[in-house]
C-alpha positions as CSV (number, residue, x, y, z in Angstrom):
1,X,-39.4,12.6,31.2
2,X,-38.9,15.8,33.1
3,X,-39.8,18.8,31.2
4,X,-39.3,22.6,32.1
5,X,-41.9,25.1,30.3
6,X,-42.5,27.9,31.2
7,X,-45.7,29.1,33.1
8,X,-46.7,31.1,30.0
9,X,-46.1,28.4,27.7
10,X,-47.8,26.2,30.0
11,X,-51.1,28.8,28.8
12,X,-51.2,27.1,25.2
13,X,-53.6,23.8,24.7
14,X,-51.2,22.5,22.6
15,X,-48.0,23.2,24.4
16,X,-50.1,21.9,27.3
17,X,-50.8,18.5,25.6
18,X,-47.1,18.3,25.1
19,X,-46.0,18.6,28.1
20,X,-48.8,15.6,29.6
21,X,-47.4,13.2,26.5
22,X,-43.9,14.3,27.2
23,X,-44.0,13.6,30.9
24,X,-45.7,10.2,30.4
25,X,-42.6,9.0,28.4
26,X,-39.5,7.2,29.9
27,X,-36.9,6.6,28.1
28,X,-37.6,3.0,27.6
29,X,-36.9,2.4,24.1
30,X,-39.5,-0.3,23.2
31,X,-40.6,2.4,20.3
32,X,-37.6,1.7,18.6
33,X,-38.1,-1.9,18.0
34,X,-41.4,-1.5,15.7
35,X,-40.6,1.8,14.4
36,X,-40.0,1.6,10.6
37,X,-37.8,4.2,9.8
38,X,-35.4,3.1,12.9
39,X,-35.2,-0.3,11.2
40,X,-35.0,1.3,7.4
41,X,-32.2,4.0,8.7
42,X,-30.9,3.1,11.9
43,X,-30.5,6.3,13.5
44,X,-31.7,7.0,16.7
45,X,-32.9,10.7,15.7
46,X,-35.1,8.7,13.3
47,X,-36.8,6.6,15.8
48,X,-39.6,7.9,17.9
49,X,-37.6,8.2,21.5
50,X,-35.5,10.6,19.4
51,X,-37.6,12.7,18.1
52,X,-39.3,12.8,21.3
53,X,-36.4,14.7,22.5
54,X,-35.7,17.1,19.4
55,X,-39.4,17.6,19.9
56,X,-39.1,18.4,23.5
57,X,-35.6,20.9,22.9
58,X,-37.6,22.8,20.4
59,X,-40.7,23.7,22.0
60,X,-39.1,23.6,25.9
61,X,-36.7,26.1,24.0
62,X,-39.7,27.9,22.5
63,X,-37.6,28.5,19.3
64,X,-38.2,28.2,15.3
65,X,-37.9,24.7,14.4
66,X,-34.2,23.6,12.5
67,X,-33.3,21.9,9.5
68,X,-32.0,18.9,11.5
69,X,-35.1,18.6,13.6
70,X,-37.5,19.5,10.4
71,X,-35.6,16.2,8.0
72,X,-36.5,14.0,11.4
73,X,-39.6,14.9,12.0
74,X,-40.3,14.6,8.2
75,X,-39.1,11.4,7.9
76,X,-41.8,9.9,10.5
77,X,-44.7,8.3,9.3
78,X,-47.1,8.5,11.9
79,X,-48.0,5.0,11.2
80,X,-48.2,5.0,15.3
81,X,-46.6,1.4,16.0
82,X,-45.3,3.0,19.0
83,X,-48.2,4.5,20.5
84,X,-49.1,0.4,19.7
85,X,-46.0,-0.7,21.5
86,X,-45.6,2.0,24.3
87,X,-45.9,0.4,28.0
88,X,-46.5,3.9,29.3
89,X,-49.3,5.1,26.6
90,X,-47.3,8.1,25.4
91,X,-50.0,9.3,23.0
92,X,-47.5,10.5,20.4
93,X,-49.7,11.2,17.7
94,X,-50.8,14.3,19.7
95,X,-47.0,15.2,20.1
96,X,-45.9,15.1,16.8
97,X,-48.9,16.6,15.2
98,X,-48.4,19.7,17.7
99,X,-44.6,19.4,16.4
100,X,-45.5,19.8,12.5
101,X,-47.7,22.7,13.2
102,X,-45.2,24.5,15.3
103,X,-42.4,23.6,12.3
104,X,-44.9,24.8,9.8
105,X,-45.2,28.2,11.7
106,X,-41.6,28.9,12.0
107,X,-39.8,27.1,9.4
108,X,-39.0,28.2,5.8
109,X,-38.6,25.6,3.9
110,X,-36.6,25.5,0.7
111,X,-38.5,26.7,-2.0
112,X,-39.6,23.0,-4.0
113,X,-40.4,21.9,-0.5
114,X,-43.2,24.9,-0.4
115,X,-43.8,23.8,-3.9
116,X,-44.7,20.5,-3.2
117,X,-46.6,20.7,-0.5
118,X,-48.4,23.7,-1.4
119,X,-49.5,21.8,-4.9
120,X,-50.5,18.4,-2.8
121,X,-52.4,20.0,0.1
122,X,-54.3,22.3,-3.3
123,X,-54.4,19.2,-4.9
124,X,-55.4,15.8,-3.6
125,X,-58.2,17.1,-0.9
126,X,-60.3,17.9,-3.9
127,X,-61.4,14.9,-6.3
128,X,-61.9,17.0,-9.3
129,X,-58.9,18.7,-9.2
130,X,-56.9,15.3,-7.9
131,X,-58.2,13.9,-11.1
132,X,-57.1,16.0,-13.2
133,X,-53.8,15.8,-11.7
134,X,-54.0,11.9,-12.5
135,X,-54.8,12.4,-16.1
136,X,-51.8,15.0,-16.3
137,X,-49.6,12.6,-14.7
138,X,-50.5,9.8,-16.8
139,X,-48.9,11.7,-20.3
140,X,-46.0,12.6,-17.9
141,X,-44.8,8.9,-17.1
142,X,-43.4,7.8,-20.0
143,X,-40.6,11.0,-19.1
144,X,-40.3,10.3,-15.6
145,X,-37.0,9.3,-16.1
146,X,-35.8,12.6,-17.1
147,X,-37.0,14.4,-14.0
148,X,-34.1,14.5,-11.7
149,X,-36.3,15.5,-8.7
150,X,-37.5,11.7,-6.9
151,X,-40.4,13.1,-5.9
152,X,-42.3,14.5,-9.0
153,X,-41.2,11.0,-10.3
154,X,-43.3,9.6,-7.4
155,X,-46.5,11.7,-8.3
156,X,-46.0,10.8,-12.0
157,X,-45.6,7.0,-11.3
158,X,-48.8,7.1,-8.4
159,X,-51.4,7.9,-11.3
160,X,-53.1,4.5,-12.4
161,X,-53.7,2.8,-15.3
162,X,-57.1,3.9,-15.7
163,X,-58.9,6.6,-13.5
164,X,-62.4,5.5,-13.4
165,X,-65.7,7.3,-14.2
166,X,-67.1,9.8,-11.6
167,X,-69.8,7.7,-9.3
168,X,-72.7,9.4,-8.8
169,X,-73.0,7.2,-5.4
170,X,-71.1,9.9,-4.1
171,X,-73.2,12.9,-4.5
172,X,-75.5,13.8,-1.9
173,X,-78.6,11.7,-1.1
174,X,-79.8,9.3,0.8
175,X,-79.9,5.2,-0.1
176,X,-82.8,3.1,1.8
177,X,-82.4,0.2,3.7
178,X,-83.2,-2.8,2.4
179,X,-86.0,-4.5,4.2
180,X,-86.7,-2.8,8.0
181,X,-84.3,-0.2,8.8
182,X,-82.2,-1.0,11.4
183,X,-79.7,2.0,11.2
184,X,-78.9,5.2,10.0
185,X,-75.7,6.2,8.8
186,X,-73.7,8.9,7.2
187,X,-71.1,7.5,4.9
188,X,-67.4,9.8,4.5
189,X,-66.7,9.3,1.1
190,X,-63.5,11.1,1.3
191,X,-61.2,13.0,-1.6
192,X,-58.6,10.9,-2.8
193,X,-60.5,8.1,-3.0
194,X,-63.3,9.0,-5.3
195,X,-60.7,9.8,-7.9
196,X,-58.8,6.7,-7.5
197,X,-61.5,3.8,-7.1
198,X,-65.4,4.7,-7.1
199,X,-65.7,0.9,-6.5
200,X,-64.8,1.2,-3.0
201,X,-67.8,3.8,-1.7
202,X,-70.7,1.8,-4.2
203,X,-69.8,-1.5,-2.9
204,X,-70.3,0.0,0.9
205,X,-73.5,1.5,0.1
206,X,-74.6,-2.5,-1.6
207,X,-73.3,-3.9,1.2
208,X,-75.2,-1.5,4.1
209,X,-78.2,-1.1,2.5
210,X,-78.4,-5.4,1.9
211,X,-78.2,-5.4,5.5
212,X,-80.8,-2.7,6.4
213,X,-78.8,0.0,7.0
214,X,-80.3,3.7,5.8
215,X,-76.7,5.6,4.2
216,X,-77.4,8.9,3.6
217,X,-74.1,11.1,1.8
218,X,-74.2,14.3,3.4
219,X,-74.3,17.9,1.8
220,X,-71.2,19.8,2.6
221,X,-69.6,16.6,4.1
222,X,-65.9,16.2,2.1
223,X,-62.0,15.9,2.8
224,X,-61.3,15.2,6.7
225,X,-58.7,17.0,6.7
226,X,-56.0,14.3,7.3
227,X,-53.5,15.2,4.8
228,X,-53.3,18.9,6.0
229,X,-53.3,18.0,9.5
230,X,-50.0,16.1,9.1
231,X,-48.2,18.4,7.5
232,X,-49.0,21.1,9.6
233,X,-51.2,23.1,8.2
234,X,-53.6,23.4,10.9
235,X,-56.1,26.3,9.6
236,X,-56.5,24.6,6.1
237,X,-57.2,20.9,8.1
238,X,-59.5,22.6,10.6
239,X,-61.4,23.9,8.0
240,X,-62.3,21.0,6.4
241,X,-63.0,19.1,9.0
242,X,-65.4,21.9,10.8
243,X,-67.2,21.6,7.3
244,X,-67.6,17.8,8.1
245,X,-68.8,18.5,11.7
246,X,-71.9,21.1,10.4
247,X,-72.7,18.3,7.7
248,X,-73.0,15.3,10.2
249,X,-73.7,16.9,13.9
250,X,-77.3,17.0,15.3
251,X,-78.9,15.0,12.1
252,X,-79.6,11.9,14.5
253,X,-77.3,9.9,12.9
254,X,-76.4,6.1,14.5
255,X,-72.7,6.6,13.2
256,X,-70.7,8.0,10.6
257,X,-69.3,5.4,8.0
258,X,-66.1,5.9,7.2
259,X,-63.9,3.2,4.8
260,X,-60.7,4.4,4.6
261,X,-58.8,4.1,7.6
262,X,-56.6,6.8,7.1
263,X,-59.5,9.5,7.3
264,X,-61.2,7.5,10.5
265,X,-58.4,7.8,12.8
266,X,-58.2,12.0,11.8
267,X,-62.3,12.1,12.6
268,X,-62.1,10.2,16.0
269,X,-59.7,12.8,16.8
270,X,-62.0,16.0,16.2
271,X,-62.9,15.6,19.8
272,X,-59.4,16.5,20.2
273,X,-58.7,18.8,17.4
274,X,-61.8,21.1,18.3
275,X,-61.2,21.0,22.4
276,X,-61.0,25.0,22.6
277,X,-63.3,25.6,19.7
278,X,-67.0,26.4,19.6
279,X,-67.5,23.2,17.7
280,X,-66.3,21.3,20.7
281,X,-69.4,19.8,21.6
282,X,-70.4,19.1,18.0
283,X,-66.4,17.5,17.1
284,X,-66.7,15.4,20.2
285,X,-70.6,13.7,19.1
286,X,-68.8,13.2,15.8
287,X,-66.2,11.6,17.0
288,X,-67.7,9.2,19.1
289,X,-70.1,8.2,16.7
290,X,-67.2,7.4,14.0
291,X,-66.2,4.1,13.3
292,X,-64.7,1.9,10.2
293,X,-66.5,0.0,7.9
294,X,-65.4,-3.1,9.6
295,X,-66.7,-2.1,13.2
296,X,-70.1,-1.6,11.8
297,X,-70.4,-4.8,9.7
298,X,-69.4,-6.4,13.0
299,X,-72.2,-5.0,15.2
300,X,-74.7,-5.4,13.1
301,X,-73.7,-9.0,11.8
302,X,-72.8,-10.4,8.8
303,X,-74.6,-13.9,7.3
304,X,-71.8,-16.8,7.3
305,X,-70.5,-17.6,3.4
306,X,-69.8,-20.8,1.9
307,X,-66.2,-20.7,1.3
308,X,-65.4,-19.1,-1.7
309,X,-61.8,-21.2,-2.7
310,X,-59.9,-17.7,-2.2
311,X,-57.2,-17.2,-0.6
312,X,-56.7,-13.6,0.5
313,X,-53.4,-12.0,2.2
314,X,-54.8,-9.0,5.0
315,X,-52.8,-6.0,4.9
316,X,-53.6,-4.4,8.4
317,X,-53.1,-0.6,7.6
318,X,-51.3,1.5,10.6
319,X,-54.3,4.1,10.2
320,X,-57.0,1.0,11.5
321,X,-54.9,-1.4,13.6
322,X,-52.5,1.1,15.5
323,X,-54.6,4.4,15.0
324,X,-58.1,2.9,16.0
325,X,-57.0,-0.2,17.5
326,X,-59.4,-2.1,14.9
327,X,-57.4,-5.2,14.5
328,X,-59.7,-8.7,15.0
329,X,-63.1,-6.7,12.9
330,X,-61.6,-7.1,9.0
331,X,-60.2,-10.7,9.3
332,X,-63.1,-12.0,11.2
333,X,-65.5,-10.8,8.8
334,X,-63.5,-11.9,5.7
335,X,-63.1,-15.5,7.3
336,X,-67.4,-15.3,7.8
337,X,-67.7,-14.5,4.5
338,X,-66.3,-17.9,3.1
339,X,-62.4,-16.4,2.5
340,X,-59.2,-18.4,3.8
341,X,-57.2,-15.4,5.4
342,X,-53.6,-15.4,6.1
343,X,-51.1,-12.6,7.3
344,X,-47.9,-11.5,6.3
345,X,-44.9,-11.6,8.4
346,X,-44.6,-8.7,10.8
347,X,-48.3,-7.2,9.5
348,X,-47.5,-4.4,12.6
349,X,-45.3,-2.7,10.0
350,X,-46.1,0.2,7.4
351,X,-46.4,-0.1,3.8
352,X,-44.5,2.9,3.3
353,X,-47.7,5.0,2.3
354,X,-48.8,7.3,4.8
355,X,-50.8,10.1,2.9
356,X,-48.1,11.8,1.4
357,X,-44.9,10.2,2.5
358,X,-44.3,7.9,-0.4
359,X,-44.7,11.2,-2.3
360,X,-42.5,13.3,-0.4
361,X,-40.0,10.7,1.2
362,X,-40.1,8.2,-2.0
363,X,-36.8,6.5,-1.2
364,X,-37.8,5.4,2.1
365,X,-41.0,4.6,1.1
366,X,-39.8,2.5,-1.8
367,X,-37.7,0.4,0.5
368,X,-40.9,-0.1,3.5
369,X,-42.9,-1.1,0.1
370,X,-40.7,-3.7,-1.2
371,X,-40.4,-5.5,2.0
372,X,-44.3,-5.5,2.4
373,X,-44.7,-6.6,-1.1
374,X,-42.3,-9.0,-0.2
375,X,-43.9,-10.3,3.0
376,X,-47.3,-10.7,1.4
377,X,-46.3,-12.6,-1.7
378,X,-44.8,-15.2,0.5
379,X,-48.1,-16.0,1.3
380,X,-49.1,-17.3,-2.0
381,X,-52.5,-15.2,-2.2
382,X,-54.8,-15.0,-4.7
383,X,-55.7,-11.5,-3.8
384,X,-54.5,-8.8,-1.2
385,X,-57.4,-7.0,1.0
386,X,-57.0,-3.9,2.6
387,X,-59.1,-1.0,3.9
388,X,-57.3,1.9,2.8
389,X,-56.9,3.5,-0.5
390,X,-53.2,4.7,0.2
391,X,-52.0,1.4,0.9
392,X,-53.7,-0.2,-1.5
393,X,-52.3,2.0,-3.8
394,X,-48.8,1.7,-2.7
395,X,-48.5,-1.9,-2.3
396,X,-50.5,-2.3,-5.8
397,X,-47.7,-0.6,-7.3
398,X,-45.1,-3.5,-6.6
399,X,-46.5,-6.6,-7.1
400,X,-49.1,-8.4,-10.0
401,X,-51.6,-10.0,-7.1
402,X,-54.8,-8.0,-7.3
403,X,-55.5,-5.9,-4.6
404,X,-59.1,-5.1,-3.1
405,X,-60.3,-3.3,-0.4
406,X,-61.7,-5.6,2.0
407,X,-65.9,-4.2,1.8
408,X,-65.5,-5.2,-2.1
409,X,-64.8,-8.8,-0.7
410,X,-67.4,-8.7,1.1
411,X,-70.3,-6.9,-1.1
412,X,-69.3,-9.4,-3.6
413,X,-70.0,-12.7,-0.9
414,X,-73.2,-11.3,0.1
415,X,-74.5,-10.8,-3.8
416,X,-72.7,-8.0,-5.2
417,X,-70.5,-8.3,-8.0
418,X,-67.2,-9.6,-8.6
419,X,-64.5,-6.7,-7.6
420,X,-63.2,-6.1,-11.6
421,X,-59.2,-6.2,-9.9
422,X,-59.8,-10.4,-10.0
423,X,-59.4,-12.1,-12.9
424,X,-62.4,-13.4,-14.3
C-alpha cells in the first residue's frame, strides 16, 4: 500500500510503525475471509482491509478521528485472525492499537461512552474493586430487564453465580519446588481473574511446583495492562505494565508464567510498547522471557496419564493461538494427560469475548457466542477447556457443559483435585 506522511509525521514511533505495517499490506483480501465481524456484519468497513484504510486516511490526514471511523474501529476485536491469515505479515495489532490511542486523543465520545469505559478501565484492572462490582451486579440481575442501555445489561448478566473466596496463593511469596529445582518462575496472576476463579492460579502453582518448578508471586507485579491498552488509554496501560517490568526484571528469573492468554500476548509485546522508554531494555528481557502455561508444561515435560474416560472440547482462544502462535502446546498436553480431545468446527474464530467487547459491543458479541457455543456442543463433550478467563467466561454463559481452564485438567491428572465445575 502506498502511503504519503509527512517527514514530520514520519518523526513519531508510532506513526512510524504505521507507516512499515501499512506499506507491508496489499490489498489482497484474505483478512476478510477469517475476520469475524466481516462474516457477523458483512461490511467491508468492518473487515480488517477496511479499516486498514480508514486507519490509513485518518493518520495520513493527521486529523481527529470521526464517528464513522471510531464505530469501525470499535467494532474490531483484535482477536488477530488476520495477522494469522495475512500472506504478507501485516502486523495489525501494532496498527490498530496505534489507531485507538490516536482516537482516544482526539475523539469525544458521547457521554455514556466515557461513562463506560471510564467505570471498566477504574474497575476490572483491580480485583478488589472488580469484586465488588460482581457482588453489586449480582442484586442488579434480577432488573436487567428494565435497563434499556444493552451494555449495563451485559455487566449485570457477566457476574457469576458465586464469586469465590479471596486465594491467598495470590499474595506475594514464593512456593518451592517439589523435589530438585529445576526452574524458577514468576507467575502473573492477573486482575480479573482473581475475582472470577481463584482455582485457576492455585492449580498452576500444584501443578509447577509437582514438577520442580520454584513460582515465586512477585511484589508490585499486577494488571498487564491489556484492557487499557486496547481501548486506548496508553498512559494508564503503560503504567501498569512498567509496574510489572520493576517487579519481574533483573530477579534471575527462568520465565514469567503467565495463564491467561489474553495478558501473555500484551506482555510479549512490552518489548514493543517500551521501545523509546527507559525501561526498554528491562520490557524487552520481560518479554522474551514470557510464555503461557502451556509452553512451559511442554518444555519441561509432563508424565503420560492413563486415560481418564473424558471427553474434553478445546476452545483455542485468539489471545494464544493467533496472538502467540501457541496452537499444538494445550491439546498435546491434554491428550498426555489421559483426555480424548476434539475441536470445534472453525476453532480459528472468536468467542465474541475480547476483554471488554462483549461488554461494550454485546450484540455482536452475543451472536460470535452463540455460534461457538454452538460449534462446541456438536462435539458432544463432557467438559470444555480453555486457557483464558474471558472466554471461559463468555462461552460459560451459553451453554450447561462445564467449562475448565485447561491447567485445572491437568493439576487434577497429575494428583490435584477434581476441578469443582465437573460433576461429581
Amino acid at each position: 500500500m502506498q502511503t504519503n506522511f509527512t517527514a514530520e509525521q514520519l518523526r513519531d514511533p508510532g506513526t512510524a510503525r504505521a507507516n512499515e505495517i501499512l506499506r507491508a499490506c496489499v490489498h489482497c483480501g484474505f483478512c476478510t475471509a477469517t475476520c469475524p465481524t466481516y462474516q457477523v456484519l458483512g461490511d467491508e468497513l468492518d473487515s480488517p482491509r477496511g479499516r486498514i484504510y480508514l486507519i490509513k486516511d485518518m493518520l495520513e490526514a493527521g486529523r481527529p478521528a470521526d464517528a464513522r471511523t471510531v464505530k469501525h474501529i470499535d467494532r474490531c476485536l483484535s482477536c488477530l485472525a488476520c495477522m494469522t491469515t495475512c500472506p504478507s505479515g501485516v502486523h495489525y495489532m501494532h496498527l490498530v492499537d496505534h489507531a485507538r490511542a490516536h482516537i482516544e486523543r482526539t475523539y469525544r465520545r458521547p457521554v455514556m461512552d466515557r461513562a463506560l469505559r471510564w467505570m471498566l478501565a477504574r474497575i476490572i484492572p483491580h480485583p478488589m474493586r472488580f469484586r465488588l462490582a460482581l457482588a453489586a451486579a449480582k442484586l442488579g440481575r434480577p432488573i436487567r430487564g428494565l435497563i434499556p442501555d444493552a451494555r449495563l445489561r451485559a455487566m449485570l448478566e457477566m457476574a457469576p453465580k458465586s464469586i469465590p473466596p479471596v486465594s491467598r496463593n495470590d499474595d506475594p511469596q514464593t512456593f518451592s519446588a517439589q523435589g530438585a529445582p529445576r526452574m524458577r518462575v514468576a507467575l502473573m496472576t492477573g486482575c480479573a481473574q482473581k475475582a472470577l476463579d481463584t482455582d485457576i492460579n492455585d492449580a498452576t502453582i500444584r501443578l509447577l511446583t509437582r514438577l520442580g518448578v520454584e513460582v515465586t508471586v512477585a511484589e508490585g507485579a499486577g494488571c498487564c495492562g491489556a484492557l487499557t491498552h486496547h481501548m486506548g488509554r496508553t498512559d494508564e496501560s503503560h503504567a501498569s505494565a512498567a509496574r510489572n517490568i520493576r517487579a519481574w526484571a533483573g530477579r534471575g528469573f527462568d520465565a514469567i508464567v503467565i495463564n491467561t492468554s489474553g495478558c501473555g500476548t500484551t506482555v510479549k509485546d512490552y518489548g514493543h510498547m517500551f521501545r523509546t522508554d527507559p525501561l526498554a531494555e528491562e520490557a524487552a528481557e520481560i518479554a522474551g522471557k514470557a510464555m503461557d502455561i502451556s509452553e512451559i508444561l511442554q518444555k519441561i515435560g509432563m508424565p503420560e496419564g492413563a486415560p481418564k474416560g473424558l471427553r474434553v472440547a478445546y476452545h483455542a482462544a485468539c489471545s494464544l493461538q493467533h496472538g502467540q502462535k501457541v496452537t499444538a502446546a494445550p491439546k498435546t498436553l491434554l491428550k498426555r494427560a489421559g483426555f480424548e480431545v476434539v475441536e470445534p468446527a472453525d476453532p480459528h474464530l472468536c468467542c465474541g469475548s475480547a476483554g471488554t467487547y462483549n461488554l461494550l459491543q454485546p450484540e455482536i458479541s452475543g451472536k460470535l457466542k452463540a455460534r461457538k457455543v454452538r460449534t462446541l456442543e456438536a462435539k458432544a463433550p463432557d467438559v470444555i477447556a480453555a486457557g483464558n478467563i474471558g472466554c471461559m467466561m463468555q462461552i460459560g454463559g451459553g451453554t450447561a457443559v462445564p467449562v475448565v481452564h485447561t491447567v485445572q485438567l491437568l493439576d487434577w491428572a497429575t494428583g490435584g483435585p477434581r476441578p469443582r465445575a465437573l460433576p461429581d
